[in-house]
N, C-alpha and C positions, 0 to 999 in steps of 0.2 A: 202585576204582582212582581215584587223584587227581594229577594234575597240575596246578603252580600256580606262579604266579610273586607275587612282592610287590616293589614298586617305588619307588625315593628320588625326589621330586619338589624342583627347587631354587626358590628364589623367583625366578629367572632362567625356567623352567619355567613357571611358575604364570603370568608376562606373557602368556605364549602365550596363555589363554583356557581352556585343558584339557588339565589332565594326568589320567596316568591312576595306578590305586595299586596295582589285581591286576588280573592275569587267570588263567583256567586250564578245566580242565574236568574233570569229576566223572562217574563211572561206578559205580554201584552196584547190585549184583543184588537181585532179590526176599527174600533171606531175609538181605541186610545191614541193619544199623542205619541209619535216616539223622538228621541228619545224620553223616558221615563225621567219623572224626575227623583231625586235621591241619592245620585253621585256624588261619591267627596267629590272635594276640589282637586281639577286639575282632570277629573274623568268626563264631567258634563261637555258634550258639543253639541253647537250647532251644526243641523245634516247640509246647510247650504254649505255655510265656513271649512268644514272639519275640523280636524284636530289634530294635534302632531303629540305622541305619548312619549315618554322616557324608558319606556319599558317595552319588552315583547309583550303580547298577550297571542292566547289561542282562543277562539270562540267558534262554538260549535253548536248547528241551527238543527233542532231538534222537529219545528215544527213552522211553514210559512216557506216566504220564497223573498228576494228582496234584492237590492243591487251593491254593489263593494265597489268603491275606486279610490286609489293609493296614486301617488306621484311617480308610479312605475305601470300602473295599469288601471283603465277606465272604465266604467261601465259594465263590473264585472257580472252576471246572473250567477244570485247563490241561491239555491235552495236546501231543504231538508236535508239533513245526511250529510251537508258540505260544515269542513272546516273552514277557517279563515282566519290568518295570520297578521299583528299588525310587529310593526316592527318599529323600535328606537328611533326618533328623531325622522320618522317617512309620513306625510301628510297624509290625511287617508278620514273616510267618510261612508258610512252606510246605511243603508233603513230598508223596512218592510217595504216589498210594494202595497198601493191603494187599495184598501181591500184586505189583506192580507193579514193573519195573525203571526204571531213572533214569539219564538219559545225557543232561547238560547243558554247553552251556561259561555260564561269565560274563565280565566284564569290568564291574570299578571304576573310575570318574571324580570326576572334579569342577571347578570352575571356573568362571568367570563366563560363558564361553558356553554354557552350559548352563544357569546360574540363568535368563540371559534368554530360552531355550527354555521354560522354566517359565514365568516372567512371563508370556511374550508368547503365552502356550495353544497352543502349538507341542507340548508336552506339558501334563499333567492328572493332578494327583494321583488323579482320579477314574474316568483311562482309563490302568490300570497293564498292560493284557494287549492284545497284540498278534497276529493270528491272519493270518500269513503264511505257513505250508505250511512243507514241506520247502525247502531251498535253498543249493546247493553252492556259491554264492557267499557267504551267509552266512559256511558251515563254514569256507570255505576266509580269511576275513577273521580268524575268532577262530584257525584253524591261525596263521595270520602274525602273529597279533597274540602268539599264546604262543612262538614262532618269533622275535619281536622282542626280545619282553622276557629272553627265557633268551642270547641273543647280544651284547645290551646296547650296540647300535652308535652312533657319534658319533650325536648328535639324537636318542638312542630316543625321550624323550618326544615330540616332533613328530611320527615315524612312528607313534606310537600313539593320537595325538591324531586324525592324518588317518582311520587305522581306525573312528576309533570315527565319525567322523565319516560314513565310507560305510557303516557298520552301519545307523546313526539312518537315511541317507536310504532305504536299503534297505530297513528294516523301515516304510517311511512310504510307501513305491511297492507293495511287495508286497502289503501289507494292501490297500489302494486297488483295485489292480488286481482282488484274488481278488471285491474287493464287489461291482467292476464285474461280471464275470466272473460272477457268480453270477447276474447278472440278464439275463443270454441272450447275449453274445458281444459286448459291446459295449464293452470292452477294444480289440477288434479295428477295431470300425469307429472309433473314436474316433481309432487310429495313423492308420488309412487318410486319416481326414480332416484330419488335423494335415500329411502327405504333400502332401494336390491341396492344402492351402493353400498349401504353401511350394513347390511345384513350379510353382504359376500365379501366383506374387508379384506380377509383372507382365503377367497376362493382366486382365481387366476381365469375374471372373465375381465372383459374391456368396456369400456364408455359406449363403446360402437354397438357392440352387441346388446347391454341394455337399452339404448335407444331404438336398435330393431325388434327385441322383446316389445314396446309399445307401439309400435308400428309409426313412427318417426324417421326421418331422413335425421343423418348425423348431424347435418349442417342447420336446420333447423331446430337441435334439438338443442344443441351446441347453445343457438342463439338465446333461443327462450331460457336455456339454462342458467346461463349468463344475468339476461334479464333480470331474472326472478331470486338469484342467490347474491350476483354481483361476482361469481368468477365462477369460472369453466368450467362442466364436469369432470376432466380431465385433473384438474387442480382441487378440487372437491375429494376427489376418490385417493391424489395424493394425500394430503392433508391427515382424512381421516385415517390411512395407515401407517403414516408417521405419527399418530397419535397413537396408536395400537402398539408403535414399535418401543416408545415412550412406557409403557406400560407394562410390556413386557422385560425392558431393560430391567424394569425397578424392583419386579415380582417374580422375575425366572429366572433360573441359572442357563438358559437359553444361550449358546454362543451368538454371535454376533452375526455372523455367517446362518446360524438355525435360521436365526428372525427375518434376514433379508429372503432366504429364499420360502420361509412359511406365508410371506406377506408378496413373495410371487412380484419382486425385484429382478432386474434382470443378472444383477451379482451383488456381494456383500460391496465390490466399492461401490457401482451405482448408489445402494441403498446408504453408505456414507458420506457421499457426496451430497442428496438431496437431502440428509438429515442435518448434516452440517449448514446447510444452506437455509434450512426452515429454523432450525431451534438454534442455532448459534453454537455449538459444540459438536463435537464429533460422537459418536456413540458410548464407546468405551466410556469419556469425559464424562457425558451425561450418566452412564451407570455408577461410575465412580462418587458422584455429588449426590446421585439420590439415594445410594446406600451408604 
């Protein structure tokens, strides 16, 4: 069984950053052929051959297990729960193993926000397979996204652009979190401590001391913190009180000097200096424009 939509993209479209070309999804039993047939042109290949597309696509195997290999990597094992990326103009080939049923959606893209996901190693011809589990938030994005394109409402392509958009971030948190997650439960405490940081914004404790609140070495905590957010607790707990102090600039007659030391700065210049340094103006400046 196949379901599929194929998509007009106008050069009005294409400004946007990413439009999309199909979407659908593919259900196929053990003693079926694959690939199925019913592809436009230009999607049908042969599993010996492959095929080289013009487009990204994302395809995510809902049900079965089977093998992936790209001009960057061979013989890859996907099963259930895995994504799997193809990419513009990269040779590339896959099918169920013998035996095996197959129950996949995809969805095609393209566009320059996406080349510069490539450029910028956001994605990796080298890292095409995705291992994010089950997840009915997935399903339920490619359901809306075949749901969009069979409806064809004013802006489809921007509502399909958005889709693909919480797909990508989706499969970039999931994966993330199961790595965590595999290495003893620290998924968990990593929430917990992103929590006391933003709940004591303005209390005067330190990164150190929350990490001993969960019974973590700093350096370790450090790491996985790192991991898991992409910068430091130490730059996490700044961040969020220069946004607090942002806030305070625009809503209280608060001096300048109040806010550095209520947000537990070690003086008003400290506190100008790093705010300068994050937001591009100096305090007063920023009070100045936003009132």
């Amino acid at each position: 069984m196949q379901d599929s939509k194929y998509l007009v993209a106008t050069d009005r479209d294409a400004q946007w950053g990413l439009v999309v070309n199909t979407v659908g999804y593919d259900e196929v039993s053990p003693e079926e052929h694959y690939p199925t047939k019913g592809h436009a042109d230009g999607y049908n290949f042969d599993i010996e051959r492959g095929r080289i597309l013009d487009e990204y696509q994302m395809l995510y195997l809902l049900e079965g297990e089977g093998v992936f290999s790209s001009k960057h990597v061979l013989d890859v094992h996907i099963k259930a729960g895995d994504i799997f990326l193809l990419f513009p103009g990269e040779w590339h080939t896959y099918h169920p193993m013998p035996g095996s049923p197959w129950k996949s959606y995809w969805i095609g893209y393209k566009g320059r926000n996406m080349d510069d996901r490539l450029k910028y190693g956001f994605l990796s011809l080298e890292k095409p397979v995705y291992h994010v589990g089950f997840s009915n938030d997935i399903a339920y994005l490619y359901d809306s996204a075949i749901k969009t394109a069979k409806e064809e409402p004013a802006h489809c392509q921007q509502i399909l652009a958005g889709i693909v958009n919480n797909l990508l971030g989706l499969m970039y948190s999931l994966e993330r979190s199961m790595e965590l997650s595999r290495k003893g439960g620290y998924v968990d405490m990593i929430n917990r401590a992103r929590l006391r940081i933003r709940e004591g914004v303005e209390e005067k404790i330190t990164v150190q001391e929350i990490a001993a609140g969960l019974g973590s070495s700093y350096s370790n905590f450090r790491k996985l913190f790192k991991e898991f957010t992409g910068i430091s607790p130490a730059s996490y707990q700044q961040d969020l009180k220069l946004q607090r102090a942002k806030e305070l600039l625009s809503t209280t007659d608060m001096s300048i000097k109040e806010i550095a030391y209520r947000l537990n700065f070690d003086s008003p210049d400290y506190f100008s200096s790093k705010f300068k340094n994050k937001i591009g103006c100096k305090p007063s400046e920023y009070r100045a424009k936003t009132r």
